[in-house]
C-alpha positions as CSV (number, residue, x, y, z in Angstrom):
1,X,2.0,-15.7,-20.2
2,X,3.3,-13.4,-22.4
3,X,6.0,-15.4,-24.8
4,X,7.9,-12.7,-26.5
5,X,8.4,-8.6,-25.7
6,X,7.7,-5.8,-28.6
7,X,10.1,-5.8,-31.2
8,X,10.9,-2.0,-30.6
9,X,12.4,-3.1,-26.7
10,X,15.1,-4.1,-25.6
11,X,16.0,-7.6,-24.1
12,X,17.8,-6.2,-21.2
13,X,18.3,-3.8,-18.8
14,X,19.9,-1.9,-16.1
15,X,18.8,-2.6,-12.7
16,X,20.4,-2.3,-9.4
17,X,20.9,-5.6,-7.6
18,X,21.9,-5.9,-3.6
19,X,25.5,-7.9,-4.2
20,X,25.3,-9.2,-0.6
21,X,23.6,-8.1,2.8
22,X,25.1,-4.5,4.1
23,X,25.3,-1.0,4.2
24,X,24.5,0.9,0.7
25,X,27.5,0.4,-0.8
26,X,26.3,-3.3,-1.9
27,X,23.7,-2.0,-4.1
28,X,25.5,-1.5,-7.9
29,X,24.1,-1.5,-10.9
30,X,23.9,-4.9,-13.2
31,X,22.6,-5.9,-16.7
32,X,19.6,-8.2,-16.6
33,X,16.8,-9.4,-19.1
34,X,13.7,-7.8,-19.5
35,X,10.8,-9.8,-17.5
36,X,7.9,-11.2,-19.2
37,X,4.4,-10.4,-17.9
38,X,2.7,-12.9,-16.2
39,X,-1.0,-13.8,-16.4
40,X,-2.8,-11.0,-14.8
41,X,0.3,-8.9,-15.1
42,X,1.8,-5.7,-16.9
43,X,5.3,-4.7,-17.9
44,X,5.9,-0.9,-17.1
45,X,9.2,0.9,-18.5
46,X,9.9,2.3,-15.2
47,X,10.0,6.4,-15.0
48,X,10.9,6.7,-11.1
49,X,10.6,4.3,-8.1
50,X,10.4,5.6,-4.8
51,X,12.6,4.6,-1.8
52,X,11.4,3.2,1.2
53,X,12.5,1.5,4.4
54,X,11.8,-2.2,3.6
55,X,14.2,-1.5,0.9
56,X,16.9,-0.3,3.1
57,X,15.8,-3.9,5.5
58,X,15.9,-6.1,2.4
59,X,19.2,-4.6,1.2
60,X,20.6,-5.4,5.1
61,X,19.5,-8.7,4.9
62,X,16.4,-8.6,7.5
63,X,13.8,-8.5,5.2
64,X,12.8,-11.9,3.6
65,X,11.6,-11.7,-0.5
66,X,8.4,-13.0,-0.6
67,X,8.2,-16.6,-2.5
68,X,8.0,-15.8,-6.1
69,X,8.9,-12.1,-6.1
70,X,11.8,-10.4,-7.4
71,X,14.9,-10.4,-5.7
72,X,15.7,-6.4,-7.0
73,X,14.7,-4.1,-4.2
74,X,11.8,-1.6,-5.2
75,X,8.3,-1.4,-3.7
76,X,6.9,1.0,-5.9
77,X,7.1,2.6,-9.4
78,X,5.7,4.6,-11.7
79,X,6.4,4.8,-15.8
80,X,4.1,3.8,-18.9
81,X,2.9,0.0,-19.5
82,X,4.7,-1.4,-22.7
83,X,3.4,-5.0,-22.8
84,X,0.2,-6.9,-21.3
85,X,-0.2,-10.2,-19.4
86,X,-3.1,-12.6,-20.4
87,X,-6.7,-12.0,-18.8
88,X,-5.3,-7.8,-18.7
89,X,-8.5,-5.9,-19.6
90,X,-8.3,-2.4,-17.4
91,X,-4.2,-1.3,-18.9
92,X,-3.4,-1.0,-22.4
93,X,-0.4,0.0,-23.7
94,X,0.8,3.4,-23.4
95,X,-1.4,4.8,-20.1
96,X,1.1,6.3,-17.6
97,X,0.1,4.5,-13.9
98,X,2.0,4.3,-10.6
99,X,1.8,0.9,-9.3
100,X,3.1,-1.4,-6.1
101,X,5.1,-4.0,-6.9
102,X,6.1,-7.1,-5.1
103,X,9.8,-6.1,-5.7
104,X,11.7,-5.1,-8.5
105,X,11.7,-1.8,-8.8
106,X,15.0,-0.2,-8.7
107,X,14.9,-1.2,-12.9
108,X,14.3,-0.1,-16.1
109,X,11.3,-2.0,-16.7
110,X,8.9,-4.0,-13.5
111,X,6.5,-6.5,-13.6
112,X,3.2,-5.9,-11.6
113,X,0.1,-6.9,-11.0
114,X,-2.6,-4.9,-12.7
115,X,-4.7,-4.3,-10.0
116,X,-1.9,-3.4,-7.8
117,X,-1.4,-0.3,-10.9
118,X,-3.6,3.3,-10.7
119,X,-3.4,6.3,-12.9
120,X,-1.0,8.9,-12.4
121,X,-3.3,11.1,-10.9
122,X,-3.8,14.6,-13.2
123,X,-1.9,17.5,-12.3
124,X,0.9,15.2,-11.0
125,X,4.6,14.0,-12.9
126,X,5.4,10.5,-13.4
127,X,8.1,11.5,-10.8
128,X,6.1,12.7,-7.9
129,X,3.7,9.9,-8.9
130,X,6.7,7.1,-8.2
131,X,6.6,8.3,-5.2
132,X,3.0,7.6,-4.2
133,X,2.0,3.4,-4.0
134,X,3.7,2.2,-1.0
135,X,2.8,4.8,1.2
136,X,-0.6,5.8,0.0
137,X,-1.3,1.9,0.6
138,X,0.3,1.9,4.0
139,X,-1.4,5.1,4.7
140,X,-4.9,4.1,3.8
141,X,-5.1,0.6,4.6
142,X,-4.0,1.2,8.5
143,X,-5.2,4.8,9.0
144,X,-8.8,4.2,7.4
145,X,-9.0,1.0,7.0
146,X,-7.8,-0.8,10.2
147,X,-7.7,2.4,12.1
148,X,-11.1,3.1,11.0
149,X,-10.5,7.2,11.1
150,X,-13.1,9.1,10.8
151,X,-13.9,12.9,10.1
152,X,-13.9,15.0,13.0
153,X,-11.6,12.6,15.0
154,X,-8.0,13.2,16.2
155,X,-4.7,11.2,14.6
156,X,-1.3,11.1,16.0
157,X,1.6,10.3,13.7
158,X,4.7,9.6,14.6
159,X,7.3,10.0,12.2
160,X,5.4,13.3,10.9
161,X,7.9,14.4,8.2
162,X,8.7,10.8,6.6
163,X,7.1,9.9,3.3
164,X,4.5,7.8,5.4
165,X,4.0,10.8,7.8
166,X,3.6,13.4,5.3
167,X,0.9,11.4,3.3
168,X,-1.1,10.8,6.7
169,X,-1.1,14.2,8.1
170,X,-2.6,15.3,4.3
171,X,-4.8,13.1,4.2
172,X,-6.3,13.0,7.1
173,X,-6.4,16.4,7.3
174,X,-8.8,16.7,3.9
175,X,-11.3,14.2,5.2
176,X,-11.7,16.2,8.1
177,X,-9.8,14.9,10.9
178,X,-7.9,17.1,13.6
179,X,-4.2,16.1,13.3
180,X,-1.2,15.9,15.4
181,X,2.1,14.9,14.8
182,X,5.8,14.1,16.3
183,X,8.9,14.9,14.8
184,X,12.7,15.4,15.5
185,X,13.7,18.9,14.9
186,X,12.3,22.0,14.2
187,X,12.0,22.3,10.3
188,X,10.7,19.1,10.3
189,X,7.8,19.9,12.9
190,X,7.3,23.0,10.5
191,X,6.9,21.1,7.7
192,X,4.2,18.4,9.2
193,X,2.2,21.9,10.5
194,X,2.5,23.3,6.9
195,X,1.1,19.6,5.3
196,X,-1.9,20.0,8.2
197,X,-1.1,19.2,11.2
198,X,-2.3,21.1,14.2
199,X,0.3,21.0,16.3
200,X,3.9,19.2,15.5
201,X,5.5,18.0,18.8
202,X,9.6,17.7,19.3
203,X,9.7,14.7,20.6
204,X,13.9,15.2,21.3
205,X,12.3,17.9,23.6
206,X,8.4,17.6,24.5
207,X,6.7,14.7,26.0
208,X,4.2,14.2,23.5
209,X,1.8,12.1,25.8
210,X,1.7,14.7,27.8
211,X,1.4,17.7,25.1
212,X,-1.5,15.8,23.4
213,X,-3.1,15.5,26.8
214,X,-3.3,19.4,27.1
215,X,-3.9,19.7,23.3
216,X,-7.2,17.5,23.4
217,X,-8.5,18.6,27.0
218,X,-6.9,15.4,28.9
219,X,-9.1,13.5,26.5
220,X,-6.3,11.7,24.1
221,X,-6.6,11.2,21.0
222,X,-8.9,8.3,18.4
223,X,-6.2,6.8,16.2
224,X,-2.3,6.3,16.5
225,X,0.2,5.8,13.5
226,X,3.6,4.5,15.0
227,X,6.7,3.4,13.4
228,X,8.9,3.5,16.6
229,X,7.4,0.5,19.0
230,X,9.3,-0.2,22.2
231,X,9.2,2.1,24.7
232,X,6.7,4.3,22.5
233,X,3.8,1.3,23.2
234,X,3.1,2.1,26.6
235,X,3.0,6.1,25.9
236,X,1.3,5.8,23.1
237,X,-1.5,3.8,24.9
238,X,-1.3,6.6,27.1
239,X,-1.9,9.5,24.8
240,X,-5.5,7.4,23.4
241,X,-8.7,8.3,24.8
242,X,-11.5,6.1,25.3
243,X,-12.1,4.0,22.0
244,X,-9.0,4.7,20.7
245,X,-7.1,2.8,18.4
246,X,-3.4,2.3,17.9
247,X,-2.0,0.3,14.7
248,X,1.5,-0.2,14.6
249,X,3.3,-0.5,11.3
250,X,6.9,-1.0,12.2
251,X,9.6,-0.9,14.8
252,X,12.6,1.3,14.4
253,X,12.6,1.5,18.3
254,X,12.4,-2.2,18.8
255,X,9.6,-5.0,18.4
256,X,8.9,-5.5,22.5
257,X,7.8,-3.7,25.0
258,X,6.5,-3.9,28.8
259,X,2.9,-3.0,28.8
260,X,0.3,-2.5,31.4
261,X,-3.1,-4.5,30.0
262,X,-4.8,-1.9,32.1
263,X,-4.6,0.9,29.9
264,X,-6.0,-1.5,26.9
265,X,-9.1,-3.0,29.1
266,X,-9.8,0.6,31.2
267,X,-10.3,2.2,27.6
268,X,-11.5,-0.3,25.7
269,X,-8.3,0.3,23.5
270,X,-7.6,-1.6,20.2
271,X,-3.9,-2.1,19.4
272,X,-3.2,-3.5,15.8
273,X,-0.9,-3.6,13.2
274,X,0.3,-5.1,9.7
275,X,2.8,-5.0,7.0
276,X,1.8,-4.6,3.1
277,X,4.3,-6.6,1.4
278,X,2.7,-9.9,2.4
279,X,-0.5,-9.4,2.0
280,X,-1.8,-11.4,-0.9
281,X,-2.8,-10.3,-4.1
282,X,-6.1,-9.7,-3.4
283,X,-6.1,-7.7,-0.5
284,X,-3.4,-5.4,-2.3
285,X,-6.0,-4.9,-4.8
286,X,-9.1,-4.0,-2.5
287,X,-7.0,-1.1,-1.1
288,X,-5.8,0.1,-4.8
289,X,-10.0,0.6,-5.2
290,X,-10.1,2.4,-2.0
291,X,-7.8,4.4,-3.2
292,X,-9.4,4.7,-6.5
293,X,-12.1,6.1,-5.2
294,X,-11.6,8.0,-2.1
295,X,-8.0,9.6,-2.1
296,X,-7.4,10.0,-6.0
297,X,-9.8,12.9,-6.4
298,X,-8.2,14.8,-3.6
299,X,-4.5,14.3,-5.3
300,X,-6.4,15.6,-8.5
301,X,-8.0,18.3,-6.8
302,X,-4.6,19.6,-5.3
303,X,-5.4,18.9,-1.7
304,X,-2.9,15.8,-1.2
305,X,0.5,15.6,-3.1
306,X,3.5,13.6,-2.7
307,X,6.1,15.4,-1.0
308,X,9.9,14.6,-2.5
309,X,12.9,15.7,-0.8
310,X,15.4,14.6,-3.5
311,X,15.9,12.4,-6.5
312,X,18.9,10.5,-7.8
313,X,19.4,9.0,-11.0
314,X,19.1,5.0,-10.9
315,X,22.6,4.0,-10.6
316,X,23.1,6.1,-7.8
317,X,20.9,3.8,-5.6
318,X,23.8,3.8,-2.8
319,X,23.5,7.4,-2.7
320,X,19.8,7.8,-2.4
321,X,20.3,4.8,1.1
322,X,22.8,7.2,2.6
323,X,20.3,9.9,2.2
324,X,17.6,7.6,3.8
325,X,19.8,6.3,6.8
326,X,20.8,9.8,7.3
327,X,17.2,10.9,8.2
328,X,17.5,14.2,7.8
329,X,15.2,13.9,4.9
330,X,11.7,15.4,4.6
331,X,9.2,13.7,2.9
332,X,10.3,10.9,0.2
333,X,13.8,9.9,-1.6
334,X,13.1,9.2,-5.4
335,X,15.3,7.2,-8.4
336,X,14.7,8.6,-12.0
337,X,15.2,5.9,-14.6
């Protein structure tokens, strides 16, 4: 482990601690030291760290830290590595990378792992880029990965204009699938069409089920990305054709549901699901290379970017929650350090 910091930093620094479980007037700004990289970790001063709904969990008190991690909220960061774990061979001081973190984000400087780290793409700020880890991990791991999307297939994301939602829709949309997405009011819908989508669906006044049903020739669609749960689970299964696949990656509209095991077994359906945070170091890593190699070059070739709908400076973390429980928001919610 690394023993001592560079002479030219500091010893401390700002960060924004969660003072007990509540709304986002408990986040305020505190003085702590500087962490030391472990082995197999960087240190990166921190440029911007994006906001995302764990955080708003974890600062509520339903979201458990990980053994080990940091108890600062802060999934993901971008900013320039200043000092180098042991057995560190791909960073060296100096390169500009975004990077998920197991916490501790909302900072002025963030430990990491360095395989959980990726350039900042070219043609994109350390801002936009702070933007990028969690939900280009989310995105890829669940859509691709466990969704196994392919080109010429149809998606379904619910939650079209959140930071998850507007990553999907673009990238799905440059590896060649047909797109379709739900949303809650009109600009929003407007905004997931302009990102790629082929048809944005009011869900406050369409029944999506049945609008994908005339959009796909009664056939459904291959692969479902859903947020809501509850009552959504038995419509979404609905809205699959045969084959199809729907992976579930949280729960804003509750964790149960009352489902008919018909739907699954008369369309050979495949309902799945994770969350990113606990996944061990490893598997973190494995999606960092598949994003490495198969979404970076489209970021640097202008056809997926990050999509920020405001940014607030560090100490006004309570601010930027509002704006996220709001959810009027399109695209994501970003702190400049």
């Amino acid at each position: 482990m690394s023993d001592s910091l560079p002479e030219t930093m500091p010893e401390t620094m700002t960060v924004i601690e969660i003072t007990e479980p509540g709304g986002p007037d408990v986040l305020m700004p505190a003085t702590r030291d500087v962490p030391l990289p472990g082995h197999g970790e960087i240190l990166v001063k921190v440029a911007a760290a994006g906001i995302n709904r764990p955080d708003v969990m974890q600062r509520q008190g339903s979201y458990p830290v990980p053994p080990g991690a940091s108890d600062l909220p802060g999934l993901e960061i971008s900013g320039v590595v200043v000092a180098l774990g042991a057995g560190v061979d791909q960073w060296q001081i100096g390169d500009q990378v975004c990077a998920l973190t197991p916490g501790g984000g909302y900072a002025e400087y963030c430990v990491t792992f360095a395989a959980h780290a990726l350039p900042v793409p070219a043609g994109i700020s350390l801002i936009e880029a702070g933007a990028m880890p969690e939900t280009f991990f989310t995105v890829w791991t669940n859509v691709f990965e466990r969704g196994r999307l392919q080109a010429g297939e149809r998606l379904l994301v619910h939650g079209g204009s959140s930071g998850i939602g507007t990553t999907a829709i673009q990238i799905a949309d440059a590896l060649g699938a047909r797109v379709f997405a739900t949303a809650g009011t009109r600009e929003k819908c407007v905004a997931c069409e302009n990102l790629g989508a082929e048809r944005a669906i009011n869900y406050r006044e369409k029944d999506f089920v049945a609008v994908i049903r005339d959009l796909t020739d009664g056939e459904g669609v291959d692969v479902i990305l859903d947020m809501v749960g509850g009552e959504y689970f038995q419509r979404n299964l609905a809205a699959l054709g045969p084959e199809g696949r729907l992976v579930q990656i949280a729960f804003l509209g509750g964790s149960k549901a009352d489902v008919d095991l018909m739907a699954i077994m008369r369309n050979r359906l495949t309902v799945t699901g994770s969350t990113l945070r606990p996944q061990s170091v490893e598997a973190k890593a494995q999606i960092a290379d598949g994003l490495r190699r198969s979404v970076w070059p489209l970021v640097e070739a202008g056809r997926v970017k990050p999509v920020i709908h405001a940014t607030f400076p560090l100490a006004e973390a309570s601010r930027a929650h509002h704006m996220m429980e709001d959810g009027s928001h399109i695209g994501k919610i970003v702190l400049e350090v």
